[in-house]
C-alpha positions as CSV (number, residue, x, y, z in Angstrom):
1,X,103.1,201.3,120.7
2,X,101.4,201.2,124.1
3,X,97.4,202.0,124.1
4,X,96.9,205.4,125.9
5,X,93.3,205.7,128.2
6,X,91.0,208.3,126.3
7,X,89.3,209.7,129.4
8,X,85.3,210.2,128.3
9,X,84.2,207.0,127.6
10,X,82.8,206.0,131.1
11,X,81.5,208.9,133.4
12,X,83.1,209.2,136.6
13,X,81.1,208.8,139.6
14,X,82.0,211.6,142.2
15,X,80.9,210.6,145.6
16,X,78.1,213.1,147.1
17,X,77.3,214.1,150.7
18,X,74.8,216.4,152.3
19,X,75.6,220.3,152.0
20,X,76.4,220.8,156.1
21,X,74.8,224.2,155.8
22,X,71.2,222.9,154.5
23,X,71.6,219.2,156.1
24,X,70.5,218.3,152.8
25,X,67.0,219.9,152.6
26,X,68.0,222.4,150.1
27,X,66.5,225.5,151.7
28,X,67.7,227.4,155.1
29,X,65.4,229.0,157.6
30,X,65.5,233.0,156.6
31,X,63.9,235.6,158.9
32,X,60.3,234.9,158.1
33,X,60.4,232.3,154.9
34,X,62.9,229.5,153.7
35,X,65.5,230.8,151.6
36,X,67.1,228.6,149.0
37,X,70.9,227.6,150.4
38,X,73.7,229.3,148.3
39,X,76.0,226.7,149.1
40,X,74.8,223.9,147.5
41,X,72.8,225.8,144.7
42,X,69.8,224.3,146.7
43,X,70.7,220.8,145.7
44,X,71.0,219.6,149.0
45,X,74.5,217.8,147.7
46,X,77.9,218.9,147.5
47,X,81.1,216.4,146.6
48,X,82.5,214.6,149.2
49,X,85.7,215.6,150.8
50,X,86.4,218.8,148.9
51,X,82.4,220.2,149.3
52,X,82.5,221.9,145.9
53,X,78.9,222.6,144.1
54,X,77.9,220.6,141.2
55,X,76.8,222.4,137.7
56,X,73.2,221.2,137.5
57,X,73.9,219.0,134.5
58,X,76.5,217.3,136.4
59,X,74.3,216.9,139.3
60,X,71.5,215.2,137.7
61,X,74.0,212.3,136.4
62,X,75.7,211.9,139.4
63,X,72.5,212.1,141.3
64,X,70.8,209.3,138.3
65,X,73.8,207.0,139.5
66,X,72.8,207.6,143.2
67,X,69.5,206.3,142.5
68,X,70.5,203.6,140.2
69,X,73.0,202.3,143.5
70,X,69.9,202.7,145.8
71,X,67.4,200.8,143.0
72,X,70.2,197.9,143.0
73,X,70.4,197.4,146.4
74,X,66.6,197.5,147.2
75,X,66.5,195.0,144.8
76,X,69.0,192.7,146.6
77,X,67.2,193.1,149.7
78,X,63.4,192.2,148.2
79,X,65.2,188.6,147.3
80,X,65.6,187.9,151.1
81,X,68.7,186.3,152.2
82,X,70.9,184.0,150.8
83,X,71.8,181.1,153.1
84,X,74.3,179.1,151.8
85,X,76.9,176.0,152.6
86,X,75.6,173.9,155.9
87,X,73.1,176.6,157.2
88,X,71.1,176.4,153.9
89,X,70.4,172.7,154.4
90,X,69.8,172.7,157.8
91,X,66.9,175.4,157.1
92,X,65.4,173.5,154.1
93,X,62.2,171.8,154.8
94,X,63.7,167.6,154.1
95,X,60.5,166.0,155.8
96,X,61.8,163.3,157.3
97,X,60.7,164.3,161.1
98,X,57.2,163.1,162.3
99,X,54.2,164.3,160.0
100,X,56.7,165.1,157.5
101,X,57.9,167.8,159.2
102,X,61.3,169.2,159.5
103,X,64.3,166.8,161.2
104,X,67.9,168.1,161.7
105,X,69.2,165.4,164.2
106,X,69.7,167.5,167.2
């Protein structure tokens, strides 16, 4: 018997973009005061592509994964970068210029 996928075990990630009524900001300029936007539920977010609204539950997750991307990838960028191969060696300190400085042979 062939093992059938059971949808509900992982949560899908829908890809977000900015509502193009709001830009984003949740709220549209009224006559006199901001008005929240009616197209995105003044999220500011709207799924990608087909730019349907979100429930609110549904929002908050996909939004938690947003953040947990962003969180990830700030965190890759505090390490600095990663040389590797030839260029990693060449910027290594090896102390064998004058003063025990730095000597790469050029």
């Amino acid at each position: 018997m062939k093992k059938a996928h059971v949808p509900g075990f992982r949560k899908a990630q829908v890809e977000l973009e900015h509502c193009s009524t709001c830009k984003g900001k949740a709220v549209v300029q009224g006559v006199s005061y901001e008005l929240v936007c009616i197209d995105c539920n003044g999220s500011g977010w709207v799924m990608a592509g087909s730019r349907m609204v979100l429930a609110s539950d549904e929002l908050v997750t996909q939004l938690s994964f947003k953040l947990q991307q962003a969180q990830r990838e700030i965190e890759v960028l505090k390490r600095g970068p990663s040389i590797t191969g030839p260029a990693a060696y060449y910027q290594q300190n090896n102390r064998r210029g004058a003063g025990g400085s730095n000597y790469t042979g050029d």
